[in-house]
mmJSON file of the N, C-alpha and C atoms, coordinates in Angstrom:
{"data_MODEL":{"atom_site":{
"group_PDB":["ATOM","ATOM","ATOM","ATOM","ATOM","ATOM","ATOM","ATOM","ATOM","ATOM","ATOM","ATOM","ATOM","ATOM","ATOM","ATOM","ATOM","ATOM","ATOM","ATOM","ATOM","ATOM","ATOM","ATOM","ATOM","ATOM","ATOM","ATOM","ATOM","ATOM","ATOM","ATOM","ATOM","ATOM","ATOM","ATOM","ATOM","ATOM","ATOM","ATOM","ATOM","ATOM","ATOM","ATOM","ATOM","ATOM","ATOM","ATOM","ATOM","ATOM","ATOM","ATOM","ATOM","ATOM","ATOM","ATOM","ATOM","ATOM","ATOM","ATOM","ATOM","ATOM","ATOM","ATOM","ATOM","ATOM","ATOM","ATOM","ATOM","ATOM","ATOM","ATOM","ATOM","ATOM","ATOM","ATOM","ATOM","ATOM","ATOM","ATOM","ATOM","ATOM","ATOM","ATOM","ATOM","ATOM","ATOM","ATOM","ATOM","ATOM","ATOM","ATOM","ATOM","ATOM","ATOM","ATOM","ATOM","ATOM","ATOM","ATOM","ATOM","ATOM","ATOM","ATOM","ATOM","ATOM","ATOM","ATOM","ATOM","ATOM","ATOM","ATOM","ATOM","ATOM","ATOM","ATOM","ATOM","ATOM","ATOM","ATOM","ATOM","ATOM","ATOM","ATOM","ATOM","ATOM","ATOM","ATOM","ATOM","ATOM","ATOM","ATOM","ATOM","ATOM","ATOM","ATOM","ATOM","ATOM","ATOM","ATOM","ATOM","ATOM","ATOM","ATOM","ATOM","ATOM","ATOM","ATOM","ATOM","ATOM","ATOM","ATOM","ATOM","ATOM","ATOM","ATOM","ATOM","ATOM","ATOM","ATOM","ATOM","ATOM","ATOM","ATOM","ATOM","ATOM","ATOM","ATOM","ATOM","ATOM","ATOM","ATOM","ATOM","ATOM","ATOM","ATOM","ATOM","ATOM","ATOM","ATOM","ATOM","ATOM","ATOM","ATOM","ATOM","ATOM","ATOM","ATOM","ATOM","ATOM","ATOM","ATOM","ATOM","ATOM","ATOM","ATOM","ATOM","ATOM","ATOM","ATOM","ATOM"],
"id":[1,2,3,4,5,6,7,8,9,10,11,12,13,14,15,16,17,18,19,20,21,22,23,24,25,26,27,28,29,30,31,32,33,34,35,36,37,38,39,40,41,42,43,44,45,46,47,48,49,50,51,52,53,54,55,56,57,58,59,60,61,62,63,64,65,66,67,68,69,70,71,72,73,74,75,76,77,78,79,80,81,82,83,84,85,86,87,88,89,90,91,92,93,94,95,96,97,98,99,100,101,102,103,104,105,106,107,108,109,110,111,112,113,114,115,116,117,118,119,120,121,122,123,124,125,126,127,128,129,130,131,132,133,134,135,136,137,138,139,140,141,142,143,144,145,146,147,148,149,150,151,152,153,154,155,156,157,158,159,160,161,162,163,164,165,166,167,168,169,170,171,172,173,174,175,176,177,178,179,180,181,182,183,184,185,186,187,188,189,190,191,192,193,194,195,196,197,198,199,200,201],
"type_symbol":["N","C","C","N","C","C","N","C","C","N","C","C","N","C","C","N","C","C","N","C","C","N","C","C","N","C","C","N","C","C","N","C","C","N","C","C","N","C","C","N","C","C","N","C","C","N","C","C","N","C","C","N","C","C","N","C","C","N","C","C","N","C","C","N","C","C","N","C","C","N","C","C","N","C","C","N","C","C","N","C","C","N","C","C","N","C","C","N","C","C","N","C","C","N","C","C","N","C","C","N","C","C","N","C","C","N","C","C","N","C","C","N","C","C","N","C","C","N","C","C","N","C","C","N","C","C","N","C","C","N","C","C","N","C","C","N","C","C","N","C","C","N","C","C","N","C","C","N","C","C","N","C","C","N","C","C","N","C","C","N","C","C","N","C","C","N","C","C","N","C","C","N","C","C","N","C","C","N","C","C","N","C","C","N","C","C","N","C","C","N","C","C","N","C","C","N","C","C","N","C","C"],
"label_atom_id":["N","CA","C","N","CA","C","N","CA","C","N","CA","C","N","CA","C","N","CA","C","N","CA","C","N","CA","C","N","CA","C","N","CA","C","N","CA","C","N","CA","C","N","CA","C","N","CA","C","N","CA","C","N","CA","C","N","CA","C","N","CA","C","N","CA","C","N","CA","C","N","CA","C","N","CA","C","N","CA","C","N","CA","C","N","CA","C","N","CA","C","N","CA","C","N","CA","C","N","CA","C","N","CA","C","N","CA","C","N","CA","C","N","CA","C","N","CA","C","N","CA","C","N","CA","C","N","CA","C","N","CA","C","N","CA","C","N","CA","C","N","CA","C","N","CA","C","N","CA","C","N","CA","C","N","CA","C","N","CA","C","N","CA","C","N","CA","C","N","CA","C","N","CA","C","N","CA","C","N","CA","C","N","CA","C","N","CA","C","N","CA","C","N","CA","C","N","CA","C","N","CA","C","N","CA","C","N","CA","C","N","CA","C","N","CA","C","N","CA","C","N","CA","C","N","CA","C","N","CA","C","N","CA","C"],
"label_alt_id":[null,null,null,null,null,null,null,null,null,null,null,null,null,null,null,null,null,null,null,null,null,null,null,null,null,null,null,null,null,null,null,null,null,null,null,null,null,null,null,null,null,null,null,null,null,null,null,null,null,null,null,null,null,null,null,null,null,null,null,null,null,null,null,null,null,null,null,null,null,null,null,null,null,null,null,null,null,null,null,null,null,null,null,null,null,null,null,null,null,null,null,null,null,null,null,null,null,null,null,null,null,null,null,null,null,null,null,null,null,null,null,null,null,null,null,null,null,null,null,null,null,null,null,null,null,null,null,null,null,null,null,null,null,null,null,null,null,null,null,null,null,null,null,null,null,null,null,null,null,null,null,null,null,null,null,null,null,null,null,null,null,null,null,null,null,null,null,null,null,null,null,null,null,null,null,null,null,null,null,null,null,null,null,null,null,null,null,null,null,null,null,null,null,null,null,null,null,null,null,null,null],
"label_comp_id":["UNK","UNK","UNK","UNK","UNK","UNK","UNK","UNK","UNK","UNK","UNK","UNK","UNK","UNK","UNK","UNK","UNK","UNK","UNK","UNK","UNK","UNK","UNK","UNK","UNK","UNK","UNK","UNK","UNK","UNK","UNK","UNK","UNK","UNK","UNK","UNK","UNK","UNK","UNK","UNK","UNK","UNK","UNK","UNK","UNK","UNK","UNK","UNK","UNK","UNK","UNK","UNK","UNK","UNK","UNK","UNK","UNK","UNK","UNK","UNK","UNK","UNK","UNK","UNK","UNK","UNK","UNK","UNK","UNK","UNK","UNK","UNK","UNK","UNK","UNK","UNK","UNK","UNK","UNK","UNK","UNK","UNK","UNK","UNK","UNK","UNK","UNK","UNK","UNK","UNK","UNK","UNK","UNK","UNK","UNK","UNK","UNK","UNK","UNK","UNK","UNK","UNK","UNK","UNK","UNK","UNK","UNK","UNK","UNK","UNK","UNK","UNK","UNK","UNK","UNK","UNK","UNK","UNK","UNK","UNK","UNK","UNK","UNK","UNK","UNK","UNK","UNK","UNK","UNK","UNK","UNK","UNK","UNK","UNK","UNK","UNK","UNK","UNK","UNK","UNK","UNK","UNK","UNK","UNK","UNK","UNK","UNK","UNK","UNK","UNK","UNK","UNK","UNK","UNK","UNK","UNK","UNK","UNK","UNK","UNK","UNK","UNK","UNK","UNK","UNK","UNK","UNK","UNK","UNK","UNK","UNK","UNK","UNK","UNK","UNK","UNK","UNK","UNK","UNK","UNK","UNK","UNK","UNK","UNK","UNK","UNK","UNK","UNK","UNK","UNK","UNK","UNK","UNK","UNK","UNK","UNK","UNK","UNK","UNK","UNK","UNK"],
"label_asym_id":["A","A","A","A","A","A","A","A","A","A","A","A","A","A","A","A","A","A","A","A","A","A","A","A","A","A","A","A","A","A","A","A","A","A","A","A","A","A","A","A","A","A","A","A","A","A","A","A","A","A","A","A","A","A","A","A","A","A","A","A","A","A","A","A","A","A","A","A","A","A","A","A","A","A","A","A","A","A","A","A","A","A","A","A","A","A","A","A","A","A","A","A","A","A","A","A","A","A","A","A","A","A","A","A","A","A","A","A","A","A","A","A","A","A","A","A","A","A","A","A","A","A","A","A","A","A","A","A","A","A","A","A","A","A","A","A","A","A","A","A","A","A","A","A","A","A","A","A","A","A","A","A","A","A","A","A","A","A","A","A","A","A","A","A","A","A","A","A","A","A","A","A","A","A","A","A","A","A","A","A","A","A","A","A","A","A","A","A","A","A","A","A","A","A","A","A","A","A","A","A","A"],
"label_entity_id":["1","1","1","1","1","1","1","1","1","1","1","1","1","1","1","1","1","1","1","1","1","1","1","1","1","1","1","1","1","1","1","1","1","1","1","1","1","1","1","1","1","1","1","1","1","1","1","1","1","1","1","1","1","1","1","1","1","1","1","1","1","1","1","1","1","1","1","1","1","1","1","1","1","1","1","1","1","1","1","1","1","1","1","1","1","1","1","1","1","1","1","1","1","1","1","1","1","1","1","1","1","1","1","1","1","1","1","1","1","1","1","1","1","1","1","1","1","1","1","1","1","1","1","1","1","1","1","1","1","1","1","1","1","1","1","1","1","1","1","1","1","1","1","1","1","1","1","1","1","1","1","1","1","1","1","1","1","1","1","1","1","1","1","1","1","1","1","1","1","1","1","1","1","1","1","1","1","1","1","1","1","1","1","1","1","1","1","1","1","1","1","1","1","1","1","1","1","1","1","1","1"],
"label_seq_id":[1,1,1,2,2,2,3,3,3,4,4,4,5,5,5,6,6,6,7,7,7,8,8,8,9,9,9,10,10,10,11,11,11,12,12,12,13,13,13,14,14,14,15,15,15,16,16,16,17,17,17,18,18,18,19,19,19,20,20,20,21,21,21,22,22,22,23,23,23,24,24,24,25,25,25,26,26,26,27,27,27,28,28,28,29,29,29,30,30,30,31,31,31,32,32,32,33,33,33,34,34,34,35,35,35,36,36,36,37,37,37,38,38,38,39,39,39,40,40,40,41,41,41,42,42,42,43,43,43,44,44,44,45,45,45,46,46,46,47,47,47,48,48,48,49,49,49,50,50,50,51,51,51,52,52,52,53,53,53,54,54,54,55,55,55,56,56,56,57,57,57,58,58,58,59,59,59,60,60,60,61,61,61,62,62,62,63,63,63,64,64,64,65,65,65,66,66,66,67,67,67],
"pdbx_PDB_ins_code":[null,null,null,null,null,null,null,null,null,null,null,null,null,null,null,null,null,null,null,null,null,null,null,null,null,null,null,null,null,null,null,null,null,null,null,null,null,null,null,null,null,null,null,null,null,null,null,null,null,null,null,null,null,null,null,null,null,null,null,null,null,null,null,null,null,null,null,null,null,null,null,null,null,null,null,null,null,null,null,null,null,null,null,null,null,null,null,null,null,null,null,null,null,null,null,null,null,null,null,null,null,null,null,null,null,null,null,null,null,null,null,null,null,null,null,null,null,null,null,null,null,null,null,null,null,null,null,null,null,null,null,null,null,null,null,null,null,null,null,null,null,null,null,null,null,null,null,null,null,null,null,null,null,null,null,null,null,null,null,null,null,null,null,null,null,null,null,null,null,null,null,null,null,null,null,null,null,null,null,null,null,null,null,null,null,null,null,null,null,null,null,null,null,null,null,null,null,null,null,null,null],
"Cartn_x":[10.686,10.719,9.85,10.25,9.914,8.463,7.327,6.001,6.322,7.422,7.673,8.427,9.287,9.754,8.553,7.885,6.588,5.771,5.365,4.841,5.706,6.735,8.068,7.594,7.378,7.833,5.946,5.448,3.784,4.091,4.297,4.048,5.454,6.507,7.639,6.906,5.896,5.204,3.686,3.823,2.508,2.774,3.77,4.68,3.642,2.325,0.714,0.266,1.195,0.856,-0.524,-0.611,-2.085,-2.461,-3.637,-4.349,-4.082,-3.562,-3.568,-4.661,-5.726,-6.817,-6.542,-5.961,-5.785,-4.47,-3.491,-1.886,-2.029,-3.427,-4.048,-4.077,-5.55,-5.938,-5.199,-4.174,-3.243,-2.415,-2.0,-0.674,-2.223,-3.151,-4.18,-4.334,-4.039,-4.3,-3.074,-2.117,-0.456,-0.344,-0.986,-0.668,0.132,0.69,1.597,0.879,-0.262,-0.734,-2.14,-2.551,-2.902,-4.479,-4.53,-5.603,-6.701,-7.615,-9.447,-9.888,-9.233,-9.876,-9.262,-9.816,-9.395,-9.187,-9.813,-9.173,-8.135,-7.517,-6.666,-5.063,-5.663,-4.329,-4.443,-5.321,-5.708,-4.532,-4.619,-3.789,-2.476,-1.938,-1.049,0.241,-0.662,-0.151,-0.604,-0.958,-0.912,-0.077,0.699,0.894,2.712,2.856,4.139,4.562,3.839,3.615,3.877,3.444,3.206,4.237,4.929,6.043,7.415,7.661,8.555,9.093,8.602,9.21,9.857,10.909,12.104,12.115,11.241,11.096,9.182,8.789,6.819,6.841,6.071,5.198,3.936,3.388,1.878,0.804,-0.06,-0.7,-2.502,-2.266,-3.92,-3.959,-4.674,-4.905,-3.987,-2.731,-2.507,-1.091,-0.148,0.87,1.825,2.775,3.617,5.324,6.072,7.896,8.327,9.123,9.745,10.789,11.001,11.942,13.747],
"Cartn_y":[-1.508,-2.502,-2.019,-2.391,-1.909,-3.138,-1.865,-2.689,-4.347,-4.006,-5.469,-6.399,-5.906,-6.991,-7.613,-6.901,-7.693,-8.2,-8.495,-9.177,-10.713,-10.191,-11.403,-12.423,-12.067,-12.542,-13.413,-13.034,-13.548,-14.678,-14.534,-15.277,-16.115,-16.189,-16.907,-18.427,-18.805,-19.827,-20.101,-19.274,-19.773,-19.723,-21.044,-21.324,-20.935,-21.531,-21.319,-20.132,-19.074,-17.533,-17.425,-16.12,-15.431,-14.234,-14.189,-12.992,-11.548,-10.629,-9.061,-9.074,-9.265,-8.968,-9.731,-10.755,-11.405,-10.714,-10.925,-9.935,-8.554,-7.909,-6.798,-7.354,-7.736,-8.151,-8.243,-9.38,-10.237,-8.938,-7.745,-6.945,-5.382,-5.773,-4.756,-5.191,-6.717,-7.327,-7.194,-7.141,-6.986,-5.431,-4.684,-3.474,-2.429,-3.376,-2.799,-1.728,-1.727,-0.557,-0.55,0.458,0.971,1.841,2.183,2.556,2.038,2.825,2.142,1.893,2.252,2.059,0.961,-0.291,-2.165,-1.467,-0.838,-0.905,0.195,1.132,1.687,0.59,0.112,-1.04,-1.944,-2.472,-3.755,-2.794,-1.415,-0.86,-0.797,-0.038,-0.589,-1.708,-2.916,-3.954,-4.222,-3.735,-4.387,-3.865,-2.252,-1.567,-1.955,-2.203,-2.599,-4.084,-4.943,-6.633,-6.15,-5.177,-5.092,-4.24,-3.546,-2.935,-3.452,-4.482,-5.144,-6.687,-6.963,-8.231,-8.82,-8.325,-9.06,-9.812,-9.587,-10.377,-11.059,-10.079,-10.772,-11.452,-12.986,-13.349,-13.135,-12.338,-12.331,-12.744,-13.636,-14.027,-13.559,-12.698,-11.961,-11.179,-11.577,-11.048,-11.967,-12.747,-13.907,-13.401,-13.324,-13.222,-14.217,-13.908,-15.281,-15.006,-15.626,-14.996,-15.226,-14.701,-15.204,-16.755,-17.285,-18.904,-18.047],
"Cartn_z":[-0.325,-1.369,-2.53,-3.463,-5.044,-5.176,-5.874,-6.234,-7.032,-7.935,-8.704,-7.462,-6.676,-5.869,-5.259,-4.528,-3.806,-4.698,-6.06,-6.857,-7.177,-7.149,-7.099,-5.859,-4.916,-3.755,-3.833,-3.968,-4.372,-5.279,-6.804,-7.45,-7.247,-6.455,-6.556,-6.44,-5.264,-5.038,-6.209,-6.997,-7.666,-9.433,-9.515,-11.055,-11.904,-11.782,-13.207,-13.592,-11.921,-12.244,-11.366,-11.742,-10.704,-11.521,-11.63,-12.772,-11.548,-12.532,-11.816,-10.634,-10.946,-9.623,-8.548,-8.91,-7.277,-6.901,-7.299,-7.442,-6.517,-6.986,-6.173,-5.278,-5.084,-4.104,-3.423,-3.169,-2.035,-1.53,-2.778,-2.091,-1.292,-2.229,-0.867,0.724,0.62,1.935,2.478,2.316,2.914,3.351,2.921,2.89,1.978,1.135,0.125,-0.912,-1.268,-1.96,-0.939,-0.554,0.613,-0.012,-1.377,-2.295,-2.273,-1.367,-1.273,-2.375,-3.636,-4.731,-5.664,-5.304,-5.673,-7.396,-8.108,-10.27,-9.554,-9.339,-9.099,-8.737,-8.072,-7.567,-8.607,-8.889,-10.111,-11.365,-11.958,-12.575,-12.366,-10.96,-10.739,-11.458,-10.771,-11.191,-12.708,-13.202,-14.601,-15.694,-14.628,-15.594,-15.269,-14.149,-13.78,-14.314,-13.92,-15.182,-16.455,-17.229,-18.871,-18.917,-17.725,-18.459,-18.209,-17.331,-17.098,-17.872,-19.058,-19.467,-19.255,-18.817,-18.545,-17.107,-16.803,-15.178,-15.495,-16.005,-15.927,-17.166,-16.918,-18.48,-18.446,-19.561,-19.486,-20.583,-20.277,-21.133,-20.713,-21.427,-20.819,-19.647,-18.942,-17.347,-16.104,-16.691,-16.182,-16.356,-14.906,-14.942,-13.793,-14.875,-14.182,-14.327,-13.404,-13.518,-14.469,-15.283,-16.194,-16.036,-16.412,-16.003,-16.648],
"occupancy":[1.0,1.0,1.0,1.0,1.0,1.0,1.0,1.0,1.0,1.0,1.0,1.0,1.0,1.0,1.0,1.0,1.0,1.0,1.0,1.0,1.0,1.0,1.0,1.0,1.0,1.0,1.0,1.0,1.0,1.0,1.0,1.0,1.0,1.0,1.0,1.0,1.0,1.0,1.0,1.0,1.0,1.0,1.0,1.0,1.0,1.0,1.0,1.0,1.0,1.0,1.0,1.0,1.0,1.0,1.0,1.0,1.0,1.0,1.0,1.0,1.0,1.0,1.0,1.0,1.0,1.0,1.0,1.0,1.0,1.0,1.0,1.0,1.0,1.0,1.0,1.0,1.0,1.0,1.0,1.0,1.0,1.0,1.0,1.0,1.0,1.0,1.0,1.0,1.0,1.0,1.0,1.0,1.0,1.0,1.0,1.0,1.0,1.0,1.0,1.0,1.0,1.0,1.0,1.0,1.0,1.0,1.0,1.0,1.0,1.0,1.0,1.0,1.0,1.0,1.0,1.0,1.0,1.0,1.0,1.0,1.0,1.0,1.0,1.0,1.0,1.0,1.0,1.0,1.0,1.0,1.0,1.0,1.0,1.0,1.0,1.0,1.0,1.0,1.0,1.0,1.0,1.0,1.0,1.0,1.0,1.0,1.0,1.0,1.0,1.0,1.0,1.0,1.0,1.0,1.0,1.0,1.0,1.0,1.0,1.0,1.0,1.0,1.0,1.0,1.0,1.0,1.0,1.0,1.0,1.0,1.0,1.0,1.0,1.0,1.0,1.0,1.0,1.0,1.0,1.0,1.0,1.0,1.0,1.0,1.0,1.0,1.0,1.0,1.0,1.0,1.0,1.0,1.0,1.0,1.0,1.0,1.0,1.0,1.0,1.0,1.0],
"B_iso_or_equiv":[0.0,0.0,0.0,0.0,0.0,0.0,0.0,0.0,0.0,0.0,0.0,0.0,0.0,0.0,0.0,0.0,0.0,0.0,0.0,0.0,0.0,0.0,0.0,0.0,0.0,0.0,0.0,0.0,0.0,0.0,0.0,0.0,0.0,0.0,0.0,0.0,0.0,0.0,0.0,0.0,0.0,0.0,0.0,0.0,0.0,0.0,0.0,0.0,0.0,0.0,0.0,0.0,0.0,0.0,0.0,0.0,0.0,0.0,0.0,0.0,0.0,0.0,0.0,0.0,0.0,0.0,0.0,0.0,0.0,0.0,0.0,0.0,0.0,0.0,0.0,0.0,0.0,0.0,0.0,0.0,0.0,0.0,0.0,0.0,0.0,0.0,0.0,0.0,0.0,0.0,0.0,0.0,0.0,0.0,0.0,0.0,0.0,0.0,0.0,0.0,0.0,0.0,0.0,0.0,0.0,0.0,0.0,0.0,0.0,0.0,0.0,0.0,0.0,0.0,0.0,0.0,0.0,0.0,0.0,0.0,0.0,0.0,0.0,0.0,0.0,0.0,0.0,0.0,0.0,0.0,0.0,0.0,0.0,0.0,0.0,0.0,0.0,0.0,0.0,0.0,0.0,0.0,0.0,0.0,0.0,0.0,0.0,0.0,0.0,0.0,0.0,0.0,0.0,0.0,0.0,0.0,0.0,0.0,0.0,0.0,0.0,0.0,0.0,0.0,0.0,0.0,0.0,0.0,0.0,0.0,0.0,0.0,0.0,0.0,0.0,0.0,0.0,0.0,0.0,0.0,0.0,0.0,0.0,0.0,0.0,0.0,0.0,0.0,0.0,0.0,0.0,0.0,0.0,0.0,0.0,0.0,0.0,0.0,0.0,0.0,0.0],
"pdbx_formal_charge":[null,null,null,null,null,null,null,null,null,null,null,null,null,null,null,null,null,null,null,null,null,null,null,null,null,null,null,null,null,null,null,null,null,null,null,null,null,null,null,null,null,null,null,null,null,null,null,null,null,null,null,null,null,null,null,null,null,null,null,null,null,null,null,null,null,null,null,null,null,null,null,null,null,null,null,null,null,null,null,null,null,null,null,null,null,null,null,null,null,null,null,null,null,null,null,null,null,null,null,null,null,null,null,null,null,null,null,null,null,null,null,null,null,null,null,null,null,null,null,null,null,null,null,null,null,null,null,null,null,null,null,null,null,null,null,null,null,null,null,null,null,null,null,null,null,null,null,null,null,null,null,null,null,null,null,null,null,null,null,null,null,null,null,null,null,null,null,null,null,null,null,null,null,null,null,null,null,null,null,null,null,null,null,null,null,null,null,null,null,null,null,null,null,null,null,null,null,null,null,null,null],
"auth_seq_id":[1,1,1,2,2,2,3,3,3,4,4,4,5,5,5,6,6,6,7,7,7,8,8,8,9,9,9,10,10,10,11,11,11,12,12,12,13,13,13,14,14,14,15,15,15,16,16,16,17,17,17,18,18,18,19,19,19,20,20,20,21,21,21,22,22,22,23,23,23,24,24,24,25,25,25,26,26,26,27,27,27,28,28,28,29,29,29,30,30,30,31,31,31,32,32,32,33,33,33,34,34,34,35,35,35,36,36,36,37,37,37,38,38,38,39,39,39,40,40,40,41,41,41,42,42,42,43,43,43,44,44,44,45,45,45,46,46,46,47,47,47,48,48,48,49,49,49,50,50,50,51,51,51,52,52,52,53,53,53,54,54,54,55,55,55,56,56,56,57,57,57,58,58,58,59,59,59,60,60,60,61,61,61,62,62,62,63,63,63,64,64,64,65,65,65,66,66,66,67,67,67],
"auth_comp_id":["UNK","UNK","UNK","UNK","UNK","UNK","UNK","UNK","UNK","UNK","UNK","UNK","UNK","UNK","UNK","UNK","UNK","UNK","UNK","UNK","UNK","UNK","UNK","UNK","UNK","UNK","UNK","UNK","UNK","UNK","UNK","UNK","UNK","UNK","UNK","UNK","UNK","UNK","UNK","UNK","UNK","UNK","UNK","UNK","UNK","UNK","UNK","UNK","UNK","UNK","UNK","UNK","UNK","UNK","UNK","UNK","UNK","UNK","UNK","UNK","UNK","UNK","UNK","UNK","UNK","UNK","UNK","UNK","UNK","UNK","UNK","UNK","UNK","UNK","UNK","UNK","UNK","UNK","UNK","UNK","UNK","UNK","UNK","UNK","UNK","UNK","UNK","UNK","UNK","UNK","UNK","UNK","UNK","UNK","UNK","UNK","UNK","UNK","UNK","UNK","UNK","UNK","UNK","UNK","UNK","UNK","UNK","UNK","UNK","UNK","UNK","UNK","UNK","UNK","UNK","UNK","UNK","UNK","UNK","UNK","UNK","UNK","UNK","UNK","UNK","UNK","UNK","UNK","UNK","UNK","UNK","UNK","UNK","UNK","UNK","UNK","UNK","UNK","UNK","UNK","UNK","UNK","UNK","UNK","UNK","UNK","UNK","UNK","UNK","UNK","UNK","UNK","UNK","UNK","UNK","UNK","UNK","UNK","UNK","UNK","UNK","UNK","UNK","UNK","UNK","UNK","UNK","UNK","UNK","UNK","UNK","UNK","UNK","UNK","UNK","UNK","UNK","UNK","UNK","UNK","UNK","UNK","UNK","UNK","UNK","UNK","UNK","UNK","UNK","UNK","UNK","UNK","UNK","UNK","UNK","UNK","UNK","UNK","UNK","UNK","UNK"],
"auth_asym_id":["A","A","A","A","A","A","A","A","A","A","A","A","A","A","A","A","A","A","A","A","A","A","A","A","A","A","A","A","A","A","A","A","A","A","A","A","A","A","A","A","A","A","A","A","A","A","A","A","A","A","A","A","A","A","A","A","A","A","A","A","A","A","A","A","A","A","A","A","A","A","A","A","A","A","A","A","A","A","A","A","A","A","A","A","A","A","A","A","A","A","A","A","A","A","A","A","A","A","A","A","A","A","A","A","A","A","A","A","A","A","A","A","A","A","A","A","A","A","A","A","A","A","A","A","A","A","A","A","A","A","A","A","A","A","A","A","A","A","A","A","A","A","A","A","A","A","A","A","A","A","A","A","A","A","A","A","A","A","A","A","A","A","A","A","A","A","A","A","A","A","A","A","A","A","A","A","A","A","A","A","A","A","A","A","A","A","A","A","A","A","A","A","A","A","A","A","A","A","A","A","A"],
"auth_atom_id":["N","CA","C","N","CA","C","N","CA","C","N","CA","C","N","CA","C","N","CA","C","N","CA","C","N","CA","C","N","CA","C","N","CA","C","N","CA","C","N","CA","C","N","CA","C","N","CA","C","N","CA","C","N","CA","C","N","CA","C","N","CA","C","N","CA","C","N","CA","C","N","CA","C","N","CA","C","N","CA","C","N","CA","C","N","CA","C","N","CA","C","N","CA","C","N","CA","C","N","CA","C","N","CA","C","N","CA","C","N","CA","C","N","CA","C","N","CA","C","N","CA","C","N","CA","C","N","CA","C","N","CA","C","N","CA","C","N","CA","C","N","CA","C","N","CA","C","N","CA","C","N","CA","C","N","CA","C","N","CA","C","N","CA","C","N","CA","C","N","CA","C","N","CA","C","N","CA","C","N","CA","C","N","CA","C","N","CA","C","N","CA","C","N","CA","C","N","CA","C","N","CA","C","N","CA","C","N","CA","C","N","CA","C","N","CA","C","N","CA","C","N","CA","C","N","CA","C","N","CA","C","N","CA","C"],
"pdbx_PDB_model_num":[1,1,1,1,1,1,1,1,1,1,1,1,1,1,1,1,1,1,1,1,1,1,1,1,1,1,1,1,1,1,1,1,1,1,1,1,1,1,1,1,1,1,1,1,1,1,1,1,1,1,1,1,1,1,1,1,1,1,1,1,1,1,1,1,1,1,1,1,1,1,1,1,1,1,1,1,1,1,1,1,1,1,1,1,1,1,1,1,1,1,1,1,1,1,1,1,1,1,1,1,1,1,1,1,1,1,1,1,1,1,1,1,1,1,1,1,1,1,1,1,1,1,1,1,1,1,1,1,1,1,1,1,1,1,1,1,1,1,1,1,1,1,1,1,1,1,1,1,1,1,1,1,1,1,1,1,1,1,1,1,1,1,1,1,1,1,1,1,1,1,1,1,1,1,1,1,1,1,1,1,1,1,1,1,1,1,1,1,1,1,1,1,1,1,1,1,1,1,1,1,1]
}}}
């Protein structure tokens, strides 16, 4: 499964969104990015959120599905 699907599948239940660090966090705790190094994954995801519009809304550090 693709890094954005498992971000999908996270924020599908959280409509207000969830800031990148938790987004980490939660997919470091699943196992999905596996990187001892928490800003490495925190990047990751911020870089896959900021390059996907068409599926992420982002307002700051705060991302959320597109409607």
């Amino acid at each position: 499964m693709e890094l954005e699907e498992e971000i999908e599948k996270i924020l599908k239940n959280k409509p207000g969104g969830m800031t990148v660090h938790d987004i980490a966090q939660q997919l470091m705790e699943k196992g999905v990015l596996n990187d001892n190094d928490s800003s490495v994954c925190y990047f990751q995801v911020h870089a896959r959120t900021h390059n996907m519009p068409e599926i992420f809304e982002r307002r700051g550090d705060k991302v959320k599905l597109k409607k």
